[in-house]
MMTF fields as JSON, N, C-alpha, C and O atoms, coordinates in Angstrom:
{
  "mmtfVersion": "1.0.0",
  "mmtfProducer": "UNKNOWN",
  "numBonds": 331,
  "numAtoms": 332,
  "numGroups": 83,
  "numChains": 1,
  "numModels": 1,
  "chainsPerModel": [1],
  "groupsPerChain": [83],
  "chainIdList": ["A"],
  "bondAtomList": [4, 2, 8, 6, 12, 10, 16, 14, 20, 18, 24, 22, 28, 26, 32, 30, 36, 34, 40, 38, 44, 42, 48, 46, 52, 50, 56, 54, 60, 58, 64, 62, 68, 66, 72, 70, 76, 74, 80, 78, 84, 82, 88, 86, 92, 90, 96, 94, 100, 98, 104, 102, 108, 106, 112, 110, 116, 114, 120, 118, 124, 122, 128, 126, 132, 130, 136, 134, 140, 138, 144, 142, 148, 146, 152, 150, 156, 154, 160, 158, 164, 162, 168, 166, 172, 170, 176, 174, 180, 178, 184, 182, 188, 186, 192, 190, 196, 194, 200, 198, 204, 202, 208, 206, 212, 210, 216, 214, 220, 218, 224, 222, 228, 226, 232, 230, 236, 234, 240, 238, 244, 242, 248, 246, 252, 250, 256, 254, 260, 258, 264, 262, 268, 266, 272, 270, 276, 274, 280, 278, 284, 282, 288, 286, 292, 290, 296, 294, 300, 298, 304, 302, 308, 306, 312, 310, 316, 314, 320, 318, 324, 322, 328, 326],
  "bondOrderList": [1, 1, 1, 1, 1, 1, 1, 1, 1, 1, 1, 1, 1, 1, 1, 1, 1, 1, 1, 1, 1, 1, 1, 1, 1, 1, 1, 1, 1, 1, 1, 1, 1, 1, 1, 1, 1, 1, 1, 1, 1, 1, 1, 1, 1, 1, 1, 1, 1, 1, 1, 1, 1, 1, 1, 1, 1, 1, 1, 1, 1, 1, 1, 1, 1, 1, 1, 1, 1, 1, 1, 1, 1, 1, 1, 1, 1, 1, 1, 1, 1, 1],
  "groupList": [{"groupName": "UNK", "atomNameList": ["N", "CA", "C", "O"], "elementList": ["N", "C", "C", "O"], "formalChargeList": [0, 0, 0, 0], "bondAtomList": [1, 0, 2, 1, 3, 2], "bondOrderList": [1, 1, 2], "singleLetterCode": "X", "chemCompType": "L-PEPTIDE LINKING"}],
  "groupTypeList": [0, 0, 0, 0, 0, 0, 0, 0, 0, 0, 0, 0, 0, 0, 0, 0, 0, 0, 0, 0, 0, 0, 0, 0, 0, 0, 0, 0, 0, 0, 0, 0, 0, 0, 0, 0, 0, 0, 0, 0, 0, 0, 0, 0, 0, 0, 0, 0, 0, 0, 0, 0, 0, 0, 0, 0, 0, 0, 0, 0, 0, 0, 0, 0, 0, 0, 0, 0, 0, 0, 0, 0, 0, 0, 0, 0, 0, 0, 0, 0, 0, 0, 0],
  "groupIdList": [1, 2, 3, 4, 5, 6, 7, 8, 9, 10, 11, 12, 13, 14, 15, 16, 17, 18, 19, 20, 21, 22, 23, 24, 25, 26, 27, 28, 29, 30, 31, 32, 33, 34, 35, 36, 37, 38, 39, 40, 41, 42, 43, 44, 45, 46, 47, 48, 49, 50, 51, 52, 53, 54, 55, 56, 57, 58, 59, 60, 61, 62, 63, 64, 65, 66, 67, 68, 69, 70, 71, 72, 73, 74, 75, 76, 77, 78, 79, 80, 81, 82, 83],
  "secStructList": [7, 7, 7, 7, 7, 7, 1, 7, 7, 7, 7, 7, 1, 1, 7, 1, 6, 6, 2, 2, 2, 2, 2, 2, 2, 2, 2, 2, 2, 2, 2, 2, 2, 2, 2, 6, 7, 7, 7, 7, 7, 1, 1, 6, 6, 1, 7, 7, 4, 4, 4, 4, 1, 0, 0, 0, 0, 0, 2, 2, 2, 2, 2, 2, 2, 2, 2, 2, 2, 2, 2, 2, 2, 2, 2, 2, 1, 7, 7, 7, 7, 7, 7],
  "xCoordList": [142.281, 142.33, 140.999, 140.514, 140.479, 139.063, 139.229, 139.635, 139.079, 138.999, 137.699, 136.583, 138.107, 136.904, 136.568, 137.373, 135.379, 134.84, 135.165, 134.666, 136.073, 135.959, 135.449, 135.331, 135.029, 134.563, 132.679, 131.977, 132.301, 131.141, 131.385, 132.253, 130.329, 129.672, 128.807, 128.003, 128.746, 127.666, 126.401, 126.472, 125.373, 124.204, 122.657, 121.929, 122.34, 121.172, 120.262, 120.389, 119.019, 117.829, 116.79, 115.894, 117.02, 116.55, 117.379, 118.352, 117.377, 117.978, 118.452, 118.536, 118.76, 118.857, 117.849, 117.276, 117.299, 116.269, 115.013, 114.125, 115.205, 113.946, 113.635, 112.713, 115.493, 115.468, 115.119, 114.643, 115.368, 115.178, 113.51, 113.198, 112.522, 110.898, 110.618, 109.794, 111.355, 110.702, 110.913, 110.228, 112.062, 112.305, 111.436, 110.905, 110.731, 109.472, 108.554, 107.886, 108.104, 107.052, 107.207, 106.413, 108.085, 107.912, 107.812, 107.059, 108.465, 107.998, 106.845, 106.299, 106.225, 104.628, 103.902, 103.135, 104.286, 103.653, 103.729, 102.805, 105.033, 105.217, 104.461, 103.955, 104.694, 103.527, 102.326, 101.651, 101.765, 100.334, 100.029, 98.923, 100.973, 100.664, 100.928, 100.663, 101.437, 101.618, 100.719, 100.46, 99.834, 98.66, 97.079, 96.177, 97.578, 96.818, 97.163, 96.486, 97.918, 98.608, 97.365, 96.5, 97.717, 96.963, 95.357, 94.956, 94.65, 93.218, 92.673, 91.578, 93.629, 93.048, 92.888, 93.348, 92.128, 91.08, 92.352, 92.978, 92.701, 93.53, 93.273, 94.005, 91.219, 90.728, 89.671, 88.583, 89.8, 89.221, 87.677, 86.938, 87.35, 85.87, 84.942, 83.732, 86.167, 85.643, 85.434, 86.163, 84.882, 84.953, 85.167, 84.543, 86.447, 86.984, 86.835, 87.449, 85.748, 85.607, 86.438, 85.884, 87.434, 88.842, 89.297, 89.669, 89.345, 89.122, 88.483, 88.838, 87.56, 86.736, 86.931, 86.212, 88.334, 88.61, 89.047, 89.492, 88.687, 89.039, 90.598, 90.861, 91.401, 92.799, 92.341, 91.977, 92.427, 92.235, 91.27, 91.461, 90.52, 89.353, 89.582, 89.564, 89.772, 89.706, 91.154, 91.841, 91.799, 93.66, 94.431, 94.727, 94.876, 95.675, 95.669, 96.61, 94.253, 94.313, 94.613, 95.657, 93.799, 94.103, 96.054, 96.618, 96.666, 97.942, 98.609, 99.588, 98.084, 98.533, 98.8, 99.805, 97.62, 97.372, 98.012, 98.824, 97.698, 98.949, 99.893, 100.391, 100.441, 102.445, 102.21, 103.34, 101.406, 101.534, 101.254, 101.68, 100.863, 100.513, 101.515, 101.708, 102.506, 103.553, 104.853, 105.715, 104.676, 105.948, 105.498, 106.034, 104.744, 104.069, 104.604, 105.076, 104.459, 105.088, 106.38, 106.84, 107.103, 108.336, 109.051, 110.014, 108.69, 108.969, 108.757, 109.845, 107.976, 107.338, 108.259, 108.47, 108.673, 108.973, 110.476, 111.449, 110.438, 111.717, 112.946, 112.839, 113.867, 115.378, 115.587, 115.277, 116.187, 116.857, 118.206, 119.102, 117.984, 119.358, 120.812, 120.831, 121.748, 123.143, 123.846, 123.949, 124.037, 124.853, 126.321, 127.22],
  "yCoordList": [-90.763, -90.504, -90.944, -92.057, -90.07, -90.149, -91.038, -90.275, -92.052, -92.942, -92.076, -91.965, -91.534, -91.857, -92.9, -93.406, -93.142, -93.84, -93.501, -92.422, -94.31, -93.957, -94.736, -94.374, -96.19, -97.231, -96.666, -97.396, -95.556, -95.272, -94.901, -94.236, -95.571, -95.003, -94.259, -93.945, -93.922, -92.591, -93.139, -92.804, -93.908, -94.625, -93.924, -93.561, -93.811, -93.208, -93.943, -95.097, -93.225, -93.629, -94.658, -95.119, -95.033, -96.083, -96.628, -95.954, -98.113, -98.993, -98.61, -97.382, -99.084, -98.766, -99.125, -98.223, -100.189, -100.705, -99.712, -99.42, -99.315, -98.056, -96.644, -95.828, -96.855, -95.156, -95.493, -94.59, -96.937, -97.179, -97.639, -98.109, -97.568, -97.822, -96.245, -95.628, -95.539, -94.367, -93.309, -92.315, -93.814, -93.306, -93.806, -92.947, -95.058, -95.415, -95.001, -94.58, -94.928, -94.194, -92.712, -92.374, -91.922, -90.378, -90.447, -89.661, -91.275, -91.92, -92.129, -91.545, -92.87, -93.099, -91.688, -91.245, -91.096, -89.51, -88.634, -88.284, -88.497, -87.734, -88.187, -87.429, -89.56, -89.689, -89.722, -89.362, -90.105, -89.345, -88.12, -87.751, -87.231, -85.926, -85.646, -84.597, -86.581, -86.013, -86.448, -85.796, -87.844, -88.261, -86.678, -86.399, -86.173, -85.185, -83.977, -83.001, -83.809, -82.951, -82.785, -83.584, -81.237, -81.392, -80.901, -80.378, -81.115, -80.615, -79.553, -79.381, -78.498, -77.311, -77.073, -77.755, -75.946, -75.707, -74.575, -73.893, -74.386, -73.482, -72.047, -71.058, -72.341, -70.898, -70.685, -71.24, -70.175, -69.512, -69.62, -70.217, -69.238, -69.294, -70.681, -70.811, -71.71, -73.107, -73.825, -73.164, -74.709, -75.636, -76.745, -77.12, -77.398, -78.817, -79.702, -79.589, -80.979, -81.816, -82.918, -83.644, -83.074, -83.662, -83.34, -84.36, -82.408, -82.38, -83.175, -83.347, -83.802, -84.948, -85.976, -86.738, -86.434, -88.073, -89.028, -88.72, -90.191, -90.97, -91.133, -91.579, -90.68, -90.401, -89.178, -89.251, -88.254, -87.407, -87.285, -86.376, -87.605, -87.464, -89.004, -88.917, -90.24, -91.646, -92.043, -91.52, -92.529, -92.981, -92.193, -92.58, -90.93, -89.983, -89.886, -90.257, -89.242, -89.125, -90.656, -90.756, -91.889, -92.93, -93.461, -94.341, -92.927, -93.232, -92.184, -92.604, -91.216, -90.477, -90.975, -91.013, -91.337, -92.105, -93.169, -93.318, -94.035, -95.36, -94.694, -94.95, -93.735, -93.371, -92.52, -92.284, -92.048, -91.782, -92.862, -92.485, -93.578, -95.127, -95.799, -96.65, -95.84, -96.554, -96.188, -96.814, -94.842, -93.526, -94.176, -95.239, -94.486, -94.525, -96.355, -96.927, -96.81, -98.259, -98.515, -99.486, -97.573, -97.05, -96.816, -97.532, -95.638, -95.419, -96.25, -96.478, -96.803, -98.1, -99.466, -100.116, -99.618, -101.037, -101.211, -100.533, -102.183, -102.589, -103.06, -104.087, -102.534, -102.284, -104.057, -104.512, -104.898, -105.867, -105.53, -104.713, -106.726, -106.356, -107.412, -108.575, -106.495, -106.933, -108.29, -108.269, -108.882, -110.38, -110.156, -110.847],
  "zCoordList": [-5.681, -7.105, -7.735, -7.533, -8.454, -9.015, -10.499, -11.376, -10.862, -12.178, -12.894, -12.387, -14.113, -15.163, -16.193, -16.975, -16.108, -16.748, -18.252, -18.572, -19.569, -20.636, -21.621, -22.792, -21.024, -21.643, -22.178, -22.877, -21.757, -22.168, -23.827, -24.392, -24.268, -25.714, -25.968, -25.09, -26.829, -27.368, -28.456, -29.639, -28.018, -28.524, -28.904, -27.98, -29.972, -29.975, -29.682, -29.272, -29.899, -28.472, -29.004, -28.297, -30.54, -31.677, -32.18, -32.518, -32.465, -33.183, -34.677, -34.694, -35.808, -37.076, -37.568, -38.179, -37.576, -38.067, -37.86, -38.661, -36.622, -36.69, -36.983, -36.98, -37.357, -38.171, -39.695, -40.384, -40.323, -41.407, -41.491, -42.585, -40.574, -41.105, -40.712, -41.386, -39.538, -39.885, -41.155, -41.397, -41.894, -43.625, -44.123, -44.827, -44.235, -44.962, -44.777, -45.722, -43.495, -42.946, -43.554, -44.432, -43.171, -44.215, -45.63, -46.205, -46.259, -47.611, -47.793, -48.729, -47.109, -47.349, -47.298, -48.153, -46.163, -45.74, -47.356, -48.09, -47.492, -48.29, -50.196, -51.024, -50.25, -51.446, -51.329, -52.292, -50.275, -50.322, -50.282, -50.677, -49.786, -50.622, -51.926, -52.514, -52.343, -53.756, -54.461, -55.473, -54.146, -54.488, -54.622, -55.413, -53.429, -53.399, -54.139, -53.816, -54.923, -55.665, -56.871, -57.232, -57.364, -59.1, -58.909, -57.869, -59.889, -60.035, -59.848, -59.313, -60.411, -60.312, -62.069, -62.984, -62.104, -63.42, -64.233, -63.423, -65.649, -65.97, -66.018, -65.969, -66.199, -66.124, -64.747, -64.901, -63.83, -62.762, -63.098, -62.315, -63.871, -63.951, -64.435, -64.62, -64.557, -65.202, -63.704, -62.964, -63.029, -62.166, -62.95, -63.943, -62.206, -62.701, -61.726, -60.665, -62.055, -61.609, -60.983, -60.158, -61.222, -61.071, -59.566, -58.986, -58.948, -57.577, -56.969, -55.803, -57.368, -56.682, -56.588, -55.942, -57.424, -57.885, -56.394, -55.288, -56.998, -55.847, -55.127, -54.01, -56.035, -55.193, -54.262, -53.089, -54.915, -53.578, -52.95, -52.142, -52.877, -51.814, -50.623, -49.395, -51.383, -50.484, -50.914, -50.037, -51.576, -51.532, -50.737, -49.607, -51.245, -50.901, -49.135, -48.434, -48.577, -47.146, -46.575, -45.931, -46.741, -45.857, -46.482, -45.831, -47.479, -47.698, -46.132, -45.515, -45.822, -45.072, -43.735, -43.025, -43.611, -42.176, -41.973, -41.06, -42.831, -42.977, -42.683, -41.587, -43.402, -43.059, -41.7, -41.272, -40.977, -39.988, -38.583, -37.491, -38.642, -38.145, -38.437, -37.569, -39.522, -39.271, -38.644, -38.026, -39.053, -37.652, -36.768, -37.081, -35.597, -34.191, -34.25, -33.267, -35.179, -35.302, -35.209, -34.609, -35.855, -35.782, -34.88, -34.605, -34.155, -32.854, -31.915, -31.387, -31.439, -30.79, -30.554, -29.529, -31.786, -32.034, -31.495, -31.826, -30.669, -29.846, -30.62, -31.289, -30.594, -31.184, -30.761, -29.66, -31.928, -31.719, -30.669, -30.88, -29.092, -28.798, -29.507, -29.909, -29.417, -29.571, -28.144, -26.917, -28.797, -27.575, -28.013, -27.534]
}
């Protein structure tokens, strides 16, 4: 007679804690694009300087990188075990 095993559980492949920094981490992702949002001119033939500002050109992208550097932290980072 063949016994199955039913004491198995069904566990995903990250802790909670690391599904909850990789929500921050897309959080971060996702407001630095919005940092990069905006600066366009209302009339086509005007050039608007505002495209150039220091959010989007230097904040915005390194906000990006940070939230993508902290996904990879995220993923990475060893699940507290359970006793």
């Amino acid at each position: 007679m063949i016994k199955k095993n039913d004491d198995k559980k069904f566990e995903f492949a990250l802790g909670k804690e690391n599904y909850i920094l990789l929500a921050i981490g897309f959080a971060i992702i996702i407001f630095g694009f919005i940092l990069m949002m905006g600066g366009r001119s209302d009339d086509p033939s005007v050039f608007n300087e505002e495209i150039f500002s220091f959010r989007r050109i230097t904040l915005a992208p390194v906000m990006v990188l940070f939230g993508f550097l902290f996904e990879i932290y995220a993923i990475m980072k060893k699940p507290k075990e359970n006793k």
